[in-house]
LUMDOSE-297454 format. One record per atom (N, C-alpha, C): atom name; x, z, y; residue number from 0. Coordinates in steps of 0.05 Angstrom, whole numbers, plus 5000, padded with zeros to 4 digits. Atoms other than C-alpha are relative to their C-alpha. Layout:
<pts>
 atom   c1   c3   c2   n
   CA    X    Z    Y NUM
...
</pts>
This chain:
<pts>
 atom   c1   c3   c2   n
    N 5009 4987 4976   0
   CA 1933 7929 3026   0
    C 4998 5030 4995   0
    N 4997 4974 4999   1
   CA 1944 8004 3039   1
    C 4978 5009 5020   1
    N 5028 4993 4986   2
   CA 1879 8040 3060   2
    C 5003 5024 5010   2
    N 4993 4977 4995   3
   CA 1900 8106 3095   3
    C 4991 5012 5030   3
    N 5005 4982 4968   4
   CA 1869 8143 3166   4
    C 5021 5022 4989   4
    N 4974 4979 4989   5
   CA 1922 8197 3147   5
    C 5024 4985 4993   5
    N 4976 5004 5007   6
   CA 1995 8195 3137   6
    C 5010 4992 4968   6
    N 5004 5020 5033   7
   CA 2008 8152 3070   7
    C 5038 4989 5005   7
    N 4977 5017 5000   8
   CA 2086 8132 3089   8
    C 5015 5009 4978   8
    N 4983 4999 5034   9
   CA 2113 8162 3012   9
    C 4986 4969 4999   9
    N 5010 5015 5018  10
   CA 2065 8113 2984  10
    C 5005 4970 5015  10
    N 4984 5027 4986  11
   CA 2088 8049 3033  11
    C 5028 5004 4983  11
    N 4975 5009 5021  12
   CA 2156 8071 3008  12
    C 5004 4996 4980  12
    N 4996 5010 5026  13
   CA 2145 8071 2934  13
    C 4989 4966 4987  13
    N 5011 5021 5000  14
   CA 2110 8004 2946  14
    C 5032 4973 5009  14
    N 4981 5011 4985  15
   CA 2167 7978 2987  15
    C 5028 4997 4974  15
    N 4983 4998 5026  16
   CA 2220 8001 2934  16
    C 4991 4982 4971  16
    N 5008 5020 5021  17
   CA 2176 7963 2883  17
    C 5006 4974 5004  17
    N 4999 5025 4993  18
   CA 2185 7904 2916  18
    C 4979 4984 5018  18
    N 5025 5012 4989  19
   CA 2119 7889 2950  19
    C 4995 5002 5026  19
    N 5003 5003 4964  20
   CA 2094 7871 3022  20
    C 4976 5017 4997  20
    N 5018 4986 4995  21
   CA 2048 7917 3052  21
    C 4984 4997 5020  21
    N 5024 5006 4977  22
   CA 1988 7907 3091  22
    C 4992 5040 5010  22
    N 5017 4982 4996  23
   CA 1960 7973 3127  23
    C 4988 5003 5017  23
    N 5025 4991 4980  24
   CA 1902 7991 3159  24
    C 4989 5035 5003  24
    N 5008 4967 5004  25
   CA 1871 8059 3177  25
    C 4967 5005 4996  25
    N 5023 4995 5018  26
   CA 1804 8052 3148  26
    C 4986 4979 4985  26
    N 5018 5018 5011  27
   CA 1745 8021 3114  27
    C 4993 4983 5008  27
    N 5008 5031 4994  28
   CA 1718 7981 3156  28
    C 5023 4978 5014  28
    N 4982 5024 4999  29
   CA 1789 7945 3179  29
    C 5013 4996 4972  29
    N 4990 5005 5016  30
   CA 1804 7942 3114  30
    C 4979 4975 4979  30
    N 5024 5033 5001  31
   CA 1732 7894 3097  31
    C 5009 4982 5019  31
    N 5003 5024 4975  32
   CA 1749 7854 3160  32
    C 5033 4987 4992  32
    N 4980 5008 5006  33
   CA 1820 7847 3136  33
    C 4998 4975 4970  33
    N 4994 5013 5027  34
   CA 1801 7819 3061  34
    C 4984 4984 5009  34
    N 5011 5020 5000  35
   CA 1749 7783 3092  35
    C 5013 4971 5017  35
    N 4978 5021 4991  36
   CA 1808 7736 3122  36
    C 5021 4995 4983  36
    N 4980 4999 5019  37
   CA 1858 7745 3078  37
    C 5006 5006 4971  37
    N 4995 4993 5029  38
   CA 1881 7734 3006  38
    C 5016 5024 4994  38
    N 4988 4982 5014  39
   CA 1899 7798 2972  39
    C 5000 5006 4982  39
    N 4986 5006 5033  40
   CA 1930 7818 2911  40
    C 4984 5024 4992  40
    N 5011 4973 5006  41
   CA 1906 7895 2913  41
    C 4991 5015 5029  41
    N 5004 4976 4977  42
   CA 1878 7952 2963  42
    C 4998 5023 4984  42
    N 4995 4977 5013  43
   CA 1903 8021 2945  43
    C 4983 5016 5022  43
    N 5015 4976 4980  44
   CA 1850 8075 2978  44
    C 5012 5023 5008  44
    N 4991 4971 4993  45
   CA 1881 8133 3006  45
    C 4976 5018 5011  45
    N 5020 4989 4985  46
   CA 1825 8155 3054  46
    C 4991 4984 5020  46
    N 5003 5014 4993  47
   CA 1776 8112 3090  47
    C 4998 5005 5026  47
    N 5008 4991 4969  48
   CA 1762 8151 3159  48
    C 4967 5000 4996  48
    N 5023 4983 4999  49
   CA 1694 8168 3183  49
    C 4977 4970 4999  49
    N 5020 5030 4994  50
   CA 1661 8092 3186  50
    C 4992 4990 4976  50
    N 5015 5012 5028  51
   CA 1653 8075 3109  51
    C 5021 5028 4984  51
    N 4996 4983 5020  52
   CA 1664 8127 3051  52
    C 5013 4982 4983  52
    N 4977 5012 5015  53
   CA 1709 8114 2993  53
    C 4986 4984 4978  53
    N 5028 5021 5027  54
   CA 1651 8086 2944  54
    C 4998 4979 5018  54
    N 5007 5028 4975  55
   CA 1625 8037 3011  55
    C 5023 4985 4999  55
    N 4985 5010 4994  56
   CA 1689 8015 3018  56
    C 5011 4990 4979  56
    N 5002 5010 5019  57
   CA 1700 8003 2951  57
    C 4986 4975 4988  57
    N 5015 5011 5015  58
   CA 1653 7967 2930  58
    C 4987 4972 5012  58
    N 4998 5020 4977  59
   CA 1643 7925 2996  59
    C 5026 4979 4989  59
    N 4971 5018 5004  60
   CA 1718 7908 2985  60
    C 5000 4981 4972  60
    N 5008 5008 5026  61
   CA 1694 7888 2909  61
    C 4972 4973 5005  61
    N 5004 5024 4995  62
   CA 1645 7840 2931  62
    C 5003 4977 5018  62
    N 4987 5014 4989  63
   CA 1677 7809 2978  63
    C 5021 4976 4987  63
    N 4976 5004 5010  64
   CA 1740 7796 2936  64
    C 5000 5000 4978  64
    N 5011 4996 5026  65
   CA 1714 7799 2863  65
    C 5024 5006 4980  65
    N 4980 4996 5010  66
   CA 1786 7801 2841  66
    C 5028 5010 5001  66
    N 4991 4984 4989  67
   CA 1812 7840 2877  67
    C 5018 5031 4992  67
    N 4997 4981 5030  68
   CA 1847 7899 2841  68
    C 4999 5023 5020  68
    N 5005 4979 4985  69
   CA 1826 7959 2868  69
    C 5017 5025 5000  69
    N 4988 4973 5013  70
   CA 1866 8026 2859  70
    C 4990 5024 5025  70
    N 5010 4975 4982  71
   CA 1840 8097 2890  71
    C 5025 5016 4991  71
    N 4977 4981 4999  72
   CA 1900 8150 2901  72
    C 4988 5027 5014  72
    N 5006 4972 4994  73
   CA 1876 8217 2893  73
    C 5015 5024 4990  73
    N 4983 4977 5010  74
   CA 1902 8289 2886  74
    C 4998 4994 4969  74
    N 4992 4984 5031  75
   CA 1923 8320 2820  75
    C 4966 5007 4994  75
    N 5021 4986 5009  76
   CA 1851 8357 2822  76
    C 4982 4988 5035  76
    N 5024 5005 4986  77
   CA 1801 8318 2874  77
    C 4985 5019 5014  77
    N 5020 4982 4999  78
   CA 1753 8353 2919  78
    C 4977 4988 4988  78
    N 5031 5011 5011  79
   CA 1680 8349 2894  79
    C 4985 4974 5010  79
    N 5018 5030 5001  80
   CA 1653 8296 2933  80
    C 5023 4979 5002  80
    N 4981 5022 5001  81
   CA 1722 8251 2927  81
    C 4989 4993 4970  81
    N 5003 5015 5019  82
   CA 1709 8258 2850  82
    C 4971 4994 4998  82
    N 5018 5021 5008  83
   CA 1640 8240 2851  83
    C 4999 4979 5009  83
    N 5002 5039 4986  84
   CA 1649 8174 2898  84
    C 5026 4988 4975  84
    N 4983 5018 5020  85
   CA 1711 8159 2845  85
    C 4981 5002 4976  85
    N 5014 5007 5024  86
   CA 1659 8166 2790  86
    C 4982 4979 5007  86
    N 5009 5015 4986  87
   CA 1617 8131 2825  87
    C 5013 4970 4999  87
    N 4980 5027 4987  88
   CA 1666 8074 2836  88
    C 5004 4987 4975  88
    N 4984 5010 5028  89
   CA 1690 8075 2764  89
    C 4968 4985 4982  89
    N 5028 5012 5007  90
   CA 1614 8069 2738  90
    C 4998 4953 5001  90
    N 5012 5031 4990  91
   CA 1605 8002 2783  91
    C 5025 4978 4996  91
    N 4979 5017 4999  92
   CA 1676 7975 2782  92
    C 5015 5008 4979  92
    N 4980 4992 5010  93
   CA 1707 7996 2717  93
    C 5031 4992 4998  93
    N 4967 5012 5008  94
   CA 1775 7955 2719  94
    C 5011 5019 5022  94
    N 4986 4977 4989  95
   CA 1789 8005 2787  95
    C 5012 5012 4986  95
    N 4979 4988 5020  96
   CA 1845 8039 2773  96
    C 4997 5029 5031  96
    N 4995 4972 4982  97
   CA 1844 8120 2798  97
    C 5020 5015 4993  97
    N 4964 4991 5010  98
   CA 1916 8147 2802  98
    C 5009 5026 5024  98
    N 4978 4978 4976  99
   CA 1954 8207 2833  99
    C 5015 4977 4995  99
    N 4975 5009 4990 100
   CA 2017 8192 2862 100
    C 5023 4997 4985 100
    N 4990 5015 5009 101
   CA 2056 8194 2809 101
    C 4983 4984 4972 101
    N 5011 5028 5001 102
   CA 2014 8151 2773 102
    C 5011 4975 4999 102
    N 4989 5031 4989 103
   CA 2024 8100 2818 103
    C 5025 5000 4999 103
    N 4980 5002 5008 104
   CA 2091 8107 2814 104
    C 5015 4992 4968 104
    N 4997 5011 5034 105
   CA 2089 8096 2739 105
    C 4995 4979 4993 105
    N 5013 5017 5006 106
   CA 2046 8042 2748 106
    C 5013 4971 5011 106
    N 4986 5019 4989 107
   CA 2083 8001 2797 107
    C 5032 5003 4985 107
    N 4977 5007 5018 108
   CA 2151 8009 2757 108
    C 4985 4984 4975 108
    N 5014 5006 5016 109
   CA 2101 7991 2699 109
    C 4994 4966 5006 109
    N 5015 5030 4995 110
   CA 2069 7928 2738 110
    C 5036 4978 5004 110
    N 4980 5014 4982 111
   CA 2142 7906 2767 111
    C 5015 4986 4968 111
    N 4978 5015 5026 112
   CA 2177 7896 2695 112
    C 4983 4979 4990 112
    N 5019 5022 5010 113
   CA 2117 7854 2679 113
    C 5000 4974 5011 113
    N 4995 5020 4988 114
   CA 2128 7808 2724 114
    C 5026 4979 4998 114
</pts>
């Protein structure tokens, strides 16, 4: 599941090119109401919109889904309160994974040969 209120369509495509189906929503709270129906593999955070913050939504989505694999997609250099809700996040959820873009790009060529 792709978690984005802005424009996120690179990161659908490098998802797409990986091979994977994409769920997206445009914030936090359809993105709890989504896992709370449906099995999912991962939710990548882009930005949640103004209804749950990127920690709430985190961490909601984390007990909901306990196995859930989480990943946050942030700049190169974070603003201040992005990196403290990703410290924040990493604290309570260490297996989250916090990635720039290419990153994830590294990671999903990375996860795809594994398979």
């Amino acid at each position: 599941m792709l978690v984005g209120s802005r424009a996120c369509v690179h990161v659908e495509e490098l998802f797409a090119r990986a091979g994977y189906y994409v769920v997206k929503v445009h914030d936090g709270v359809a993105a709890v109401e989504r896992a709370r129906h449906e099995s999912l593999r991962a939710a990548v955070l882009i930005s949640t919109g103004r209804g749950m913050d990127l920690a709430e939504t985190a961490l909601t989505l984390r007990d909901i889904a306990p196995s859930l694999e989480i990943i946050i997609l942030v700049d190169r250099k974070p603003a201040e309160e992005t990196a403290r809700q990703t410290d924040a996040i990493f604290r309570a959820i260490p297996q989250a994974k916090i990635l720039t873009q290419a990153d994830l790009n590294n990671y999903l060529a990375f996860s795809k040969r594994m398979t």
